[in-house]
C-alpha positions in Angstrom: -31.1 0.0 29.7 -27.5 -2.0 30.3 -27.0 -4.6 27.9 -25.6 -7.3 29.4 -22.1 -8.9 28.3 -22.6 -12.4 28.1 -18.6 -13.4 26.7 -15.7 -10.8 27.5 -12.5 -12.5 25.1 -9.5 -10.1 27.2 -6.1 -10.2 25.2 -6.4 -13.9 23.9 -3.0 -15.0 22.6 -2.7 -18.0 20.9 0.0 -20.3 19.3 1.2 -23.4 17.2 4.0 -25.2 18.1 4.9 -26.5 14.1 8.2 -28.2 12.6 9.0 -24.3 11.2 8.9 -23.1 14.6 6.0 -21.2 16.6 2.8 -19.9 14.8 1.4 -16.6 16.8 -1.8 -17.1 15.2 -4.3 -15.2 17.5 -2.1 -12.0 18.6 -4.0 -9.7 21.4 -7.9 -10.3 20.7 -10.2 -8.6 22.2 -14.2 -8.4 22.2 -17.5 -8.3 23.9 -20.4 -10.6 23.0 -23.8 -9.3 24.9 -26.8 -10.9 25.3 -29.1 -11.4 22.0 -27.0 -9.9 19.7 -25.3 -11.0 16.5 -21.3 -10.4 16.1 -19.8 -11.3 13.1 -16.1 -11.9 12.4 -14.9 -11.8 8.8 -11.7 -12.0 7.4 -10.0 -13.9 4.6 -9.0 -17.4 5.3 -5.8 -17.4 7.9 -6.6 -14.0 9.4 -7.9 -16.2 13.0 -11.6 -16.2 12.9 -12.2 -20.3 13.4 -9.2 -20.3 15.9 -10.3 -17.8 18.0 -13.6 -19.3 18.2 -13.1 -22.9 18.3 -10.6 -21.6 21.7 -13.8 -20.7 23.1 -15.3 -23.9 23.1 -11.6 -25.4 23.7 -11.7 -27.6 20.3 -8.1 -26.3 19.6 -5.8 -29.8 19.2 -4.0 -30.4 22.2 -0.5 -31.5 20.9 0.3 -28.9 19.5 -1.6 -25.2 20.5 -1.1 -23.1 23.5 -3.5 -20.6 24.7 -0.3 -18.5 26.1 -2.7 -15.8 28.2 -5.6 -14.2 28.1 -9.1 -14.8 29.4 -12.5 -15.9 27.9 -15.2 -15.1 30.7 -18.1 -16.9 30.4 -21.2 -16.3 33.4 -17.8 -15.5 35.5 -15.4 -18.3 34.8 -12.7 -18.2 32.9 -13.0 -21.5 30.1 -9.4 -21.0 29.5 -8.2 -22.6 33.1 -11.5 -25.2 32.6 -10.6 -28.8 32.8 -11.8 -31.0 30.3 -14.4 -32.5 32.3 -15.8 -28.9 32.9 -15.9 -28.1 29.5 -17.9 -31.0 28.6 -20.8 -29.5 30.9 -20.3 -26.5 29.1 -19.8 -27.6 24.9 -23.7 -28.4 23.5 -25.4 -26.9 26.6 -24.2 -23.5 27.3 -22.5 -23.1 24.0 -22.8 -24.3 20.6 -21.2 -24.9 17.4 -22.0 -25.1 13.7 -19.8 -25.9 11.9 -18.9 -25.7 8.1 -19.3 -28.7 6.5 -22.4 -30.4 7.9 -21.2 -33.8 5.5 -18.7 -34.4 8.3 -19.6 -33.0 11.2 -23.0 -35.5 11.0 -22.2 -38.9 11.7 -22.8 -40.9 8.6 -23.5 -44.4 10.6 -26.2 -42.8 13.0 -29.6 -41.9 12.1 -30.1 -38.1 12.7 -32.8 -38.5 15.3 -30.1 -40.3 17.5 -28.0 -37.3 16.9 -30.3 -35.2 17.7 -30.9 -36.9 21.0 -27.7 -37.4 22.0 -27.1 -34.0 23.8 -30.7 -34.1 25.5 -30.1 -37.4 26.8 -26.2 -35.8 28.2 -27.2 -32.3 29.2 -30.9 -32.6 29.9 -31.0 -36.1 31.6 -33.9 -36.7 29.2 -35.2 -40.1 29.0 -35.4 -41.5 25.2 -39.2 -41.2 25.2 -39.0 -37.2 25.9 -36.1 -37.0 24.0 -37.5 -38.0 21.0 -40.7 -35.6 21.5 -38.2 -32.9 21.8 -36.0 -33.8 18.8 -39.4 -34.0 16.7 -40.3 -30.9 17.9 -36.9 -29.3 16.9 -36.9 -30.6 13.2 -40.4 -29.2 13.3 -38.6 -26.2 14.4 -35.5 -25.6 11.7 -38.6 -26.5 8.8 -37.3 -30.1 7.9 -41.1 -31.8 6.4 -42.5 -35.0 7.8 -40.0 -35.1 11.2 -41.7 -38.4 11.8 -40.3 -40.1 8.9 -36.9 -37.9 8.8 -36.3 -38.8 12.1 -35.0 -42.2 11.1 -32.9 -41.6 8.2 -29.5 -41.5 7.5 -27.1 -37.9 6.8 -26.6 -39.1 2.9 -30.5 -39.2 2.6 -30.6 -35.6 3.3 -29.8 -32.4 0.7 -26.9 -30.2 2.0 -29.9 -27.5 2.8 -31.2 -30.3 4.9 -28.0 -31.9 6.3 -27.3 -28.2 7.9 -30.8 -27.9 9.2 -30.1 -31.0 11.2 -26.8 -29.1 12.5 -28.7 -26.2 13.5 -31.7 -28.3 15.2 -28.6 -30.3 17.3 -26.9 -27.0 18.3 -30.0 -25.9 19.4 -31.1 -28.5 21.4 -30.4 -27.3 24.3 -31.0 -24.2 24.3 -27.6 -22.8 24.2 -27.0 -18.9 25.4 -24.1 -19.1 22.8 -24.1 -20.6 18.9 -21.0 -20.1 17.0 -21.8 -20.4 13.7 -18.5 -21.1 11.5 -19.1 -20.2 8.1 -22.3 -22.1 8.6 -23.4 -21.3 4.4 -20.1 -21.8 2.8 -20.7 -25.1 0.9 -25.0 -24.6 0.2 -25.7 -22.7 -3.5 -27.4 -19.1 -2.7 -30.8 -19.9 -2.5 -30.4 -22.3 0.5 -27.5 -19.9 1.7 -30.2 -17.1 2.4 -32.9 -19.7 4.2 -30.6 -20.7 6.4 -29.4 -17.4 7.2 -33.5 -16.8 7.3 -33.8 -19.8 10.0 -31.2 -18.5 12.3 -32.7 -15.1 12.5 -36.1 -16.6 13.4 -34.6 -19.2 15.8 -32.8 -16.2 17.5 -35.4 -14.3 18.5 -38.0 -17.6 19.4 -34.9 -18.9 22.0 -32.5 -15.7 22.8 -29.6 -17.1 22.0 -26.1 -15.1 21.1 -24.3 -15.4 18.0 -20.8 -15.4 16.9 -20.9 -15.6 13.0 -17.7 -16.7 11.0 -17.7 -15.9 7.6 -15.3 -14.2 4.7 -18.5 -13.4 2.7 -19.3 -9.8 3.6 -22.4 -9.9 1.5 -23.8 -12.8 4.3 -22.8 -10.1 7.4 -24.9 -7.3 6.2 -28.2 -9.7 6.5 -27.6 -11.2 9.8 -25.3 -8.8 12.3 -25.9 -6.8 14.6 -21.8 -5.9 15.0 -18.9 -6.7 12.7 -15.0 -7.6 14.2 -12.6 -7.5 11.0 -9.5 -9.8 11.6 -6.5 -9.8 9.9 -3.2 -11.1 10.9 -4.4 -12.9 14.0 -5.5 -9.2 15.1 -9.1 -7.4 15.2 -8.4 -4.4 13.3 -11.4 -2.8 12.9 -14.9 -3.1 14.8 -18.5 -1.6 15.0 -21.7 -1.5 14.1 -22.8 -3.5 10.8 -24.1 0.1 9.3 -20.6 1.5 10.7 -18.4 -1.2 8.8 -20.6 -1.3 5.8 -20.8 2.2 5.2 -18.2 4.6 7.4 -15.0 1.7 7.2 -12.0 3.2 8.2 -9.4 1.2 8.4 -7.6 0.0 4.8 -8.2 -3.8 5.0 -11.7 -3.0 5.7 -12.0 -0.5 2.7 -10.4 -4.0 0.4 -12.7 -5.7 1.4 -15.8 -3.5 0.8 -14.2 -2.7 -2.7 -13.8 -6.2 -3.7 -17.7 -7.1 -3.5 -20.1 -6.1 -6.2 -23.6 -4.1 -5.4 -26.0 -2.4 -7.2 -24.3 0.9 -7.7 -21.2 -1.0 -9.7 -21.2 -0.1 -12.6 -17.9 -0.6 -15.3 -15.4 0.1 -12.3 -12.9 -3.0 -12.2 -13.2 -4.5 -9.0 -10.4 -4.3 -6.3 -8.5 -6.7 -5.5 -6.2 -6.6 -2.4 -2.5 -7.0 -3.5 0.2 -9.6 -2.1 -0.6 -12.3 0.8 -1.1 -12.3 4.8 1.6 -11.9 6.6 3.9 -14.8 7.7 2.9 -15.5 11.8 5.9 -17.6 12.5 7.2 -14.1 11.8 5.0 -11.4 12.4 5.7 -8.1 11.5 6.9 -5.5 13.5 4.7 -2.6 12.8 1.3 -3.2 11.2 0.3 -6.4 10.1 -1.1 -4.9 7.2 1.3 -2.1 5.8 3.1 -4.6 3.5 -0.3 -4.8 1.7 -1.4 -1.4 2.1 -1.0 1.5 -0.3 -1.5 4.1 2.1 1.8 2.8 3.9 3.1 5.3 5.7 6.9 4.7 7.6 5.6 4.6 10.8 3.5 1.6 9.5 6.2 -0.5 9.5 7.6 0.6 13.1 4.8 0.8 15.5 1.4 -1.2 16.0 -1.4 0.7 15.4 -3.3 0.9 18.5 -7.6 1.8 18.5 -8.6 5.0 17.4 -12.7 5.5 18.7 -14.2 6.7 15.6 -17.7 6.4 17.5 -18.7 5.3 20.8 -19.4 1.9 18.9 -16.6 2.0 16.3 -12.9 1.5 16.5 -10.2 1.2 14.3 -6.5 0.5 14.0 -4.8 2.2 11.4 -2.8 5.3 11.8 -4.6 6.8 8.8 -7.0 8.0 11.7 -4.1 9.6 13.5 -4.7 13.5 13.5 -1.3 14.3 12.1 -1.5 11.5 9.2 -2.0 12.4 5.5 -5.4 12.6 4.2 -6.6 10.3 2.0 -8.8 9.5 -0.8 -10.5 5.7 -0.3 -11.5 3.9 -3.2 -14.9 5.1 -5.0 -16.6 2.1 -3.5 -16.2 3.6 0.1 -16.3 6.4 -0.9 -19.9 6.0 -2.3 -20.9 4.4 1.2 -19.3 7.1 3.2 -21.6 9.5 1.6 -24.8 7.4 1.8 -23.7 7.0 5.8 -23.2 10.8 5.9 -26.6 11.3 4.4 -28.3 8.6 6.6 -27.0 9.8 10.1 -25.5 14.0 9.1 -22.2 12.8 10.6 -19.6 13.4 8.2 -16.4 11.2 8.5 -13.9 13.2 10.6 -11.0 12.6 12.7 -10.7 9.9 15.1 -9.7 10.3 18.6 -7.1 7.8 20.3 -8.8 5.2 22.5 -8.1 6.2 26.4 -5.0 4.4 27.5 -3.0 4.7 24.4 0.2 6.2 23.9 -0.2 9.6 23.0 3.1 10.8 21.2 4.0 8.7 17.9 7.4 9.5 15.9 7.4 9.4 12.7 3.6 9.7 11.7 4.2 12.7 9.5 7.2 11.5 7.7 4.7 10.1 5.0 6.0 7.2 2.9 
Protein backbone atom coordinates (compact mmCIF):
# COMPACT_ATOMS: atom_id res chain seq x y z
CA UNK A 1 0.00 0.00 0.00
CA UNK A 2 1.40 3.74 -1.19
CA UNK A 3 1.65 5.97 1.65
CA UNK A 4 0.73 9.09 0.74
CA UNK A 5 3.09 12.38 0.97
CA UNK A 6 1.15 14.93 2.50
CA UNK A 7 4.26 17.87 2.63
CA UNK A 8 7.26 17.48 0.04
CA UNK A 9 9.98 20.58 1.51
CA UNK A 10 12.24 20.49 -2.21
CA UNK A 11 15.70 22.32 -1.61
CA UNK A 12 14.39 25.04 0.85
CA UNK A 13 16.98 27.79 1.16
CA UNK A 14 16.63 30.30 3.48
CA UNK A 15 18.39 33.60 4.71
CA UNK A 16 18.75 36.64 7.15
CA UNK A 17 19.57 39.85 6.00
CA UNK A 18 21.49 41.10 9.55
CA UNK A 19 23.84 44.23 10.26
CA UNK A 20 27.00 41.32 9.93
CA UNK A 21 25.79 40.65 6.53
CA UNK A 22 23.64 37.52 5.23
CA UNK A 23 22.72 34.55 7.46
CA UNK A 24 22.32 31.24 5.11
CA UNK A 25 20.50 29.68 7.80
CA UNK A 26 18.48 26.84 6.12
CA UNK A 27 21.02 25.57 3.23
CA UNK A 28 19.39 22.82 0.70
CA UNK A 29 16.59 21.05 2.98
CA UNK A 30 14.94 18.43 1.85
CA UNK A 31 12.11 15.99 3.26
CA UNK A 32 8.88 14.18 2.91
CA UNK A 33 6.10 14.22 5.56
CA UNK A 34 3.30 11.38 4.65
CA UNK A 35 0.10 10.99 5.92
CA UNK A 36 -0.21 9.84 9.81
CA UNK A 37 3.21 9.63 10.56
CA UNK A 38 5.41 11.29 13.11
CA UNK A 39 8.86 13.00 11.80
CA UNK A 40 11.02 14.42 14.23
CA UNK A 41 13.76 17.00 13.64
CA UNK A 42 16.43 17.31 16.34
CA UNK A 43 19.38 19.20 16.47
CA UNK A 44 21.12 21.42 18.93
CA UNK A 45 19.86 24.91 19.14
CA UNK A 46 20.99 27.05 15.75
CA UNK A 47 21.23 23.85 13.57
CA UNK A 48 17.52 25.21 11.68
CA UNK A 49 14.86 23.07 13.03
CA UNK A 50 12.20 26.17 14.21
CA UNK A 51 13.24 28.06 10.93
CA UNK A 52 12.57 25.51 8.70
CA UNK A 53 9.31 24.87 10.24
CA UNK A 54 7.95 28.13 11.11
CA UNK A 55 8.70 28.78 6.85
CA UNK A 56 6.15 26.29 6.52
CA UNK A 57 3.53 28.11 8.09
CA UNK A 58 5.20 31.40 6.75
CA UNK A 59 5.76 32.90 10.50
CA UNK A 60 9.38 33.84 9.40
CA UNK A 61 9.62 37.99 10.10
CA UNK A 62 9.18 39.76 7.05
CA UNK A 63 11.85 42.59 7.29
CA UNK A 64 14.35 40.78 7.35
CA UNK A 65 14.31 36.76 5.90
CA UNK A 66 14.16 35.54 2.39
CA UNK A 67 12.93 32.27 1.34
CA UNK A 68 15.66 32.50 -1.75
CA UNK A 69 14.17 29.06 -3.56
CA UNK A 70 12.79 26.06 -2.98
CA UNK A 71 9.30 24.71 -2.61
CA UNK A 72 7.08 23.49 0.23
CA UNK A 73 4.05 21.48 -1.46
CA UNK A 74 1.20 21.31 0.42
CA UNK A 75 -2.20 19.33 -1.27
CA UNK A 76 -0.36 20.75 -4.62
CA UNK A 77 0.44 24.31 -3.93
CA UNK A 78 3.39 25.68 -3.29
CA UNK A 79 2.95 27.96 0.38
CA UNK A 80 6.10 29.53 -0.60
CA UNK A 81 4.48 31.82 -3.60
CA UNK A 82 1.06 31.99 -1.12
CA UNK A 83 -0.08 35.52 -0.34
CA UNK A 84 -0.72 36.41 2.93
CA UNK A 85 -4.36 36.28 2.72
CA UNK A 86 -4.00 32.62 1.44
CA UNK A 87 -2.03 31.59 4.18
CA UNK A 88 -4.46 32.81 6.63
CA UNK A 89 -7.01 30.05 5.20
CA UNK A 90 -4.28 27.78 5.56
CA UNK A 91 -2.44 28.66 9.38
CA UNK A 92 -4.98 26.98 12.27
CA UNK A 93 -6.99 24.98 9.67
CA UNK A 94 -4.89 22.95 7.53
CA UNK A 95 -1.78 23.33 9.65
CA UNK A 96 -0.99 23.86 13.18
CA UNK A 97 1.47 25.05 15.51
CA UNK A 98 2.58 24.39 19.08
CA UNK A 99 4.72 26.19 20.12
CA UNK A 100 7.28 26.22 23.04
CA UNK A 101 6.35 28.37 25.65
CA UNK A 102 2.64 28.03 26.07
CA UNK A 103 3.12 31.35 28.89
CA UNK A 104 3.29 33.52 25.80
CA UNK A 105 1.85 32.04 23.10
CA UNK A 106 -1.72 32.05 25.35
CA UNK A 107 -3.09 35.44 25.54
CA UNK A 108 -2.97 36.47 29.19
CA UNK A 109 -6.07 39.01 28.85
CA UNK A 110 -8.51 36.40 27.21
CA UNK A 111 -10.14 33.64 28.90
CA UNK A 112 -8.98 30.23 27.29
CA UNK A 113 -12.44 29.33 26.11
CA UNK A 114 -12.39 32.48 23.83
CA UNK A 115 -9.12 31.16 22.63
CA UNK A 116 -10.16 28.18 22.03
CA UNK A 117 -13.10 29.50 19.98
CA UNK A 118 -11.39 31.87 18.10
CA UNK A 119 -10.30 29.55 15.17
CA UNK A 120 -13.82 27.69 14.96
CA UNK A 121 -15.50 30.89 14.78
CA UNK A 122 -12.61 31.92 11.57
CA UNK A 123 -12.14 28.54 9.93
CA UNK A 124 -15.40 26.67 10.69
CA UNK A 125 -17.90 29.60 10.46
CA UNK A 126 -19.14 28.25 13.76
CA UNK A 127 -21.66 30.30 15.57
CA UNK A 128 -20.53 31.00 19.45
CA UNK A 129 -23.26 28.53 20.70
CA UNK A 130 -21.51 25.47 18.61
CA UNK A 131 -18.41 26.83 19.22
CA UNK A 132 -18.41 26.65 22.69
CA UNK A 133 -19.89 22.87 22.57
CA UNK A 134 -16.93 22.12 20.50
CA UNK A 135 -14.31 23.90 22.65
CA UNK A 136 -15.89 21.90 25.72
CA UNK A 137 -15.63 18.95 23.96
CA UNK A 138 -11.89 19.59 23.09
CA UNK A 139 -10.73 20.26 26.74
CA UNK A 140 -12.69 17.14 27.41
CA UNK A 141 -10.47 15.88 24.85
CA UNK A 142 -6.64 16.93 25.90
CA UNK A 143 -7.87 15.69 29.76
CA UNK A 144 -8.16 19.24 31.30
CA UNK A 145 -11.05 18.35 34.55
CA UNK A 146 -14.25 20.28 34.92
CA UNK A 147 -14.16 22.03 31.13
CA UNK A 148 -17.23 23.83 32.31
CA UNK A 149 -15.63 25.76 34.94
CA UNK A 150 -12.01 25.88 33.02
CA UNK A 151 -13.60 27.28 30.27
CA UNK A 152 -13.77 30.66 31.84
CA UNK A 153 -10.55 31.12 33.37
CA UNK A 154 -7.63 33.01 32.71
CA UNK A 155 -3.88 31.38 31.30
CA UNK A 156 -2.18 32.37 34.87
CA UNK A 157 -4.90 30.19 36.56
CA UNK A 158 -3.66 27.20 34.78
CA UNK A 159 -0.20 24.87 35.67
CA UNK A 160 2.27 24.83 32.82
CA UNK A 161 0.96 20.98 32.18
CA UNK A 162 -2.29 22.68 31.78
CA UNK A 163 -1.37 25.92 29.97
CA UNK A 164 0.09 23.42 27.07
CA UNK A 165 -3.00 21.30 27.15
CA UNK A 166 -4.96 24.36 26.20
CA UNK A 167 -2.23 24.79 23.20
CA UNK A 168 -2.79 21.47 22.03
CA UNK A 169 -6.75 21.61 22.36
CA UNK A 170 -6.43 25.16 20.08
CA UNK A 171 -4.17 23.48 17.47
CA UNK A 172 -6.48 20.94 17.29
CA UNK A 173 -9.46 22.53 16.83
CA UNK A 174 -9.79 22.24 13.65
CA UNK A 175 -8.81 19.35 12.77
CA UNK A 176 -5.55 20.19 11.19
CA UNK A 177 -3.88 17.43 8.67
CA UNK A 178 -0.52 19.04 9.91
CA UNK A 179 0.66 19.98 13.80
CA UNK A 180 4.06 21.16 14.17
CA UNK A 181 4.95 20.72 17.48
CA UNK A 182 8.14 23.07 18.40
CA UNK A 183 9.79 21.71 21.31
CA UNK A 184 6.28 21.45 22.68
CA UNK A 185 7.92 19.81 26.44
CA UNK A 186 10.84 21.93 26.76
CA UNK A 187 9.81 24.16 29.76
CA UNK A 188 7.20 21.27 31.76
CA UNK A 189 9.37 18.97 34.57
CA UNK A 190 9.44 15.09 33.31
CA UNK A 191 6.47 13.91 34.62
CA UNK A 192 4.13 16.29 32.65
CA UNK A 193 6.81 16.04 29.75
CA UNK A 194 5.87 12.29 29.20
CA UNK A 195 1.79 13.03 29.47
CA UNK A 196 1.91 15.30 27.09
CA UNK A 197 3.89 13.39 24.79
CA UNK A 198 1.19 10.59 26.04
CA UNK A 199 -1.82 12.99 24.75
CA UNK A 200 -0.32 13.68 21.41
CA UNK A 201 0.02 10.00 20.65
CA UNK A 202 -3.64 9.40 21.54
CA UNK A 203 -4.87 12.51 19.83
CA UNK A 204 -3.00 11.28 16.64
CA UNK A 205 -4.51 8.27 16.04
CA UNK A 206 -8.38 9.60 17.31
CA UNK A 207 -7.99 12.63 14.40
CA UNK A 208 -5.18 11.45 11.78
CA UNK A 209 -3.23 14.19 11.84
CA UNK A 210 0.68 14.49 10.77
CA UNK A 211 3.40 15.60 12.90
CA UNK A 212 6.48 17.48 12.64
CA UNK A 213 8.25 17.24 16.10
CA UNK A 214 11.00 19.80 17.04
CA UNK A 215 13.06 18.91 19.75
CA UNK A 216 17.10 18.71 20.87
CA UNK A 217 16.07 16.08 23.48
CA UNK A 218 16.71 12.69 21.79
CA UNK A 219 15.43 10.90 24.72
CA UNK A 220 11.60 12.59 23.74
CA UNK A 221 12.14 11.28 19.82
CA UNK A 222 12.53 7.65 20.67
CA UNK A 223 8.80 7.82 22.35
CA UNK A 224 6.91 9.59 19.88
CA UNK A 225 8.57 9.17 16.03
CA UNK A 226 7.95 7.37 13.56
CA UNK A 227 11.19 9.03 11.39
CA UNK A 228 14.04 11.16 12.61
CA UNK A 229 15.73 14.25 10.31
CA UNK A 230 19.16 15.29 12.11
CA UNK A 231 20.02 18.96 11.27
CA UNK A 232 23.10 20.58 11.65
CA UNK A 233 24.35 23.64 10.08
CA UNK A 234 21.11 24.65 8.44
CA UNK A 235 21.53 21.12 6.56
CA UNK A 236 19.69 17.50 7.15
CA UNK A 237 22.54 15.37 7.55
CA UNK A 238 21.29 12.32 8.48
CA UNK A 239 17.62 10.67 8.17
CA UNK A 240 15.59 7.41 8.78
CA UNK A 241 13.77 5.46 10.73
CA UNK A 242 13.58 6.13 14.65
CA UNK A 243 15.09 2.32 15.16
CA UNK A 244 17.67 3.31 12.21
CA UNK A 245 18.91 6.59 14.00
CA UNK A 246 18.67 5.22 17.46
CA UNK A 247 20.46 2.24 16.82
CA UNK A 248 22.45 1.89 13.25
CA UNK A 249 23.56 6.15 13.22
CA UNK A 250 25.95 6.69 10.71
CA UNK A 251 26.89 9.87 10.34
CA UNK A 252 29.40 11.56 13.23
CA UNK A 253 27.04 14.27 14.55
CA UNK A 254 24.53 11.70 14.93
CA UNK A 255 26.94 9.24 16.79
CA UNK A 256 27.55 12.84 19.43
CA UNK A 257 24.62 13.00 19.90
CA UNK A 258 23.62 9.38 20.78
CA UNK A 259 26.87 9.40 22.97
CA UNK A 260 25.99 12.40 24.98
CA UNK A 261 22.63 10.81 26.50
CA UNK A 262 22.69 8.46 29.29
CA UNK A 263 20.66 4.88 29.18
CA UNK A 264 20.52 1.97 31.01
CA UNK A 265 23.55 0.24 29.80
CA UNK A 266 25.90 3.45 31.03
CA UNK A 267 27.77 2.40 33.28
CA UNK A 268 31.28 4.54 34.65
CA UNK A 269 31.99 5.69 30.87
CA UNK A 270 32.32 9.67 30.90
CA UNK A 271 29.85 10.95 28.74
CA UNK A 272 30.65 12.60 25.31
CA UNK A 273 30.58 15.67 24.76
CA UNK A 274 30.83 17.15 21.19
CA UNK A 275 33.84 19.49 20.99
CA UNK A 276 33.92 23.27 19.66
CA UNK A 277 30.59 25.31 18.32
CA UNK A 278 28.35 25.34 15.03
CA UNK A 279 29.65 26.72 12.34
CA UNK A 280 29.37 30.45 11.54
CA UNK A 281 26.42 30.77 8.55
CA UNK A 282 27.29 34.26 7.58
CA UNK A 283 30.12 32.12 6.56
CA UNK A 284 29.59 28.69 5.91
CA UNK A 285 32.03 26.30 5.38
CA UNK A 286 33.18 25.04 2.33
CA UNK A 287 33.29 21.35 2.73
CA UNK A 288 31.23 19.80 5.52
CA UNK A 289 29.55 21.70 7.90
CA UNK A 290 30.71 19.51 10.47
CA UNK A 291 34.41 18.47 9.92
CA UNK A 292 35.70 21.37 12.06
CA UNK A 293 33.98 19.46 14.89
CA UNK A 294 34.56 16.01 13.78
CA UNK A 295 37.43 13.69 14.77
CA UNK A 296 37.07 11.51 11.99
CA UNK A 297 38.07 14.66 9.70
CA UNK A 298 39.28 13.48 6.80
CA UNK A 299 40.83 16.29 3.99
CA UNK A 300 38.35 15.84 1.73
CA UNK A 301 35.96 17.01 4.56
CA UNK A 302 37.03 20.29 4.33
CA UNK A 303 36.82 20.44 0.28
CA UNK A 304 33.65 18.94 -0.84
CA UNK A 305 29.96 18.61 0.70
CA UNK A 306 29.12 15.44 1.55
CA UNK A 307 26.32 14.37 -0.63
CA UNK A 308 23.53 11.21 0.65
CA UNK A 309 24.86 7.91 0.92
CA UNK A 310 21.42 5.23 1.09
CA UNK A 311 22.38 3.15 3.88
CA UNK A 312 18.79 1.51 3.65
CA UNK A 313 15.94 2.18 1.50
CA UNK A 314 14.74 4.38 4.51
CA UNK A 315 18.13 5.65 5.79
CA UNK A 316 20.46 8.22 4.44
CA UNK A 317 23.41 9.89 5.49
CA UNK A 318 25.88 12.51 4.62
CA UNK A 319 29.22 11.93 5.71
CA UNK A 320 32.02 10.57 3.59
CA UNK A 321 32.83 8.05 6.35
CA UNK A 322 30.22 5.87 4.32
CA UNK A 323 32.17 6.43 1.14
CA UNK A 324 33.59 2.86 0.03
CA UNK A 325 37.22 4.10 -0.23
CA UNK A 326 37.16 6.00 3.34
CA UNK A 327 39.03 4.72 6.36
CA UNK A 328 37.17 2.51 8.71
CA UNK A 329 36.36 3.55 11.82
CA UNK A 330 35.74 2.66 15.32
CA UNK A 331 32.43 4.84 16.75
CA UNK A 332 32.21 5.50 20.30
CA UNK A 333 31.16 2.43 22.66
CA UNK A 334 27.78 4.08 22.95
CA UNK A 335 27.01 3.29 19.13
CA UNK A 336 28.74 0.85 19.11
CA UNK A 337 26.60 -0.93 21.82
CA UNK A 338 23.42 0.04 19.60
CA UNK A 339 24.89 -1.07 16.43
CA UNK A 340 25.10 -4.46 17.81
CA UNK A 341 21.69 -4.57 19.52
CA UNK A 342 20.29 -3.30 15.76
CA UNK A 343 22.45 -6.09 14.17
CA UNK A 344 20.85 -8.59 16.58
CA UNK A 345 17.38 -7.22 16.17
CA UNK A 346 17.17 -7.16 12.26
CA UNK A 347 20.70 -9.74 11.16
CA UNK A 348 21.78 -6.80 9.07
CA UNK A 349 25.18 -6.02 10.02
CA UNK A 350 26.34 -2.32 9.34
CA UNK A 351 28.16 -2.35 5.95
CA UNK A 352 29.01 -0.04 3.32
CA UNK A 353 26.69 2.54 1.99
CA UNK A 354 25.98 3.06 -1.53
CA UNK A 355 25.83 6.70 -3.09
CA UNK A 356 22.34 7.99 -3.54
CA UNK A 357 21.45 7.98 -7.46
CA UNK A 358 22.28 11.29 -9.00
CA UNK A 359 25.43 11.93 -7.09
CA UNK A 360 28.77 12.51 -8.28
CA UNK A 361 30.50 9.45 -8.54
CA UNK A 362 34.43 10.19 -8.54
CA UNK A 363 35.62 12.12 -5.31
CA UNK A 364 39.49 13.30 -5.06
CA UNK A 365 40.99 13.08 -2.21
CA UNK A 366 38.83 10.68 -0.04
CA UNK A 367 41.74 8.33 0.55
CA UNK A 368 44.31 10.92 1.51
CA UNK A 369 43.06 10.42 5.16
CA UNK A 370 43.67 13.38 7.51
Amino acid sequence: MKVEKILQVKDLNISFHTFSGEVKAIRGVSFDLFKGETLAIVGESGSGKSVTTKSIMRLLPEHNSEIKSGEILFNGKDLTKLKDKEMQKIRGHDISMIFQDPMTSLNPTMKIGNQIMEPLIKHQNMSRHAAKERTLDLLKLVGIPKPEIRINQYPHQFSGGMRQRVVIAIALACNPQILIADEPTTALDVTIQAQILELMKDLQKKIDTSIIFITHDLGVVANVADRVAVMYGGKIVEIGTADEIFYNPQHPYTWGLISSMPDMDTDDEELFSIPGTPPDLLDPPKGDAFAARNPFVMKIDLELEPPFFKVSDTHYAATWLLHPDAPKVEPPDAVKRRQNQFNGLTGVSVGTASLEKGSQSQFPGIKEGK
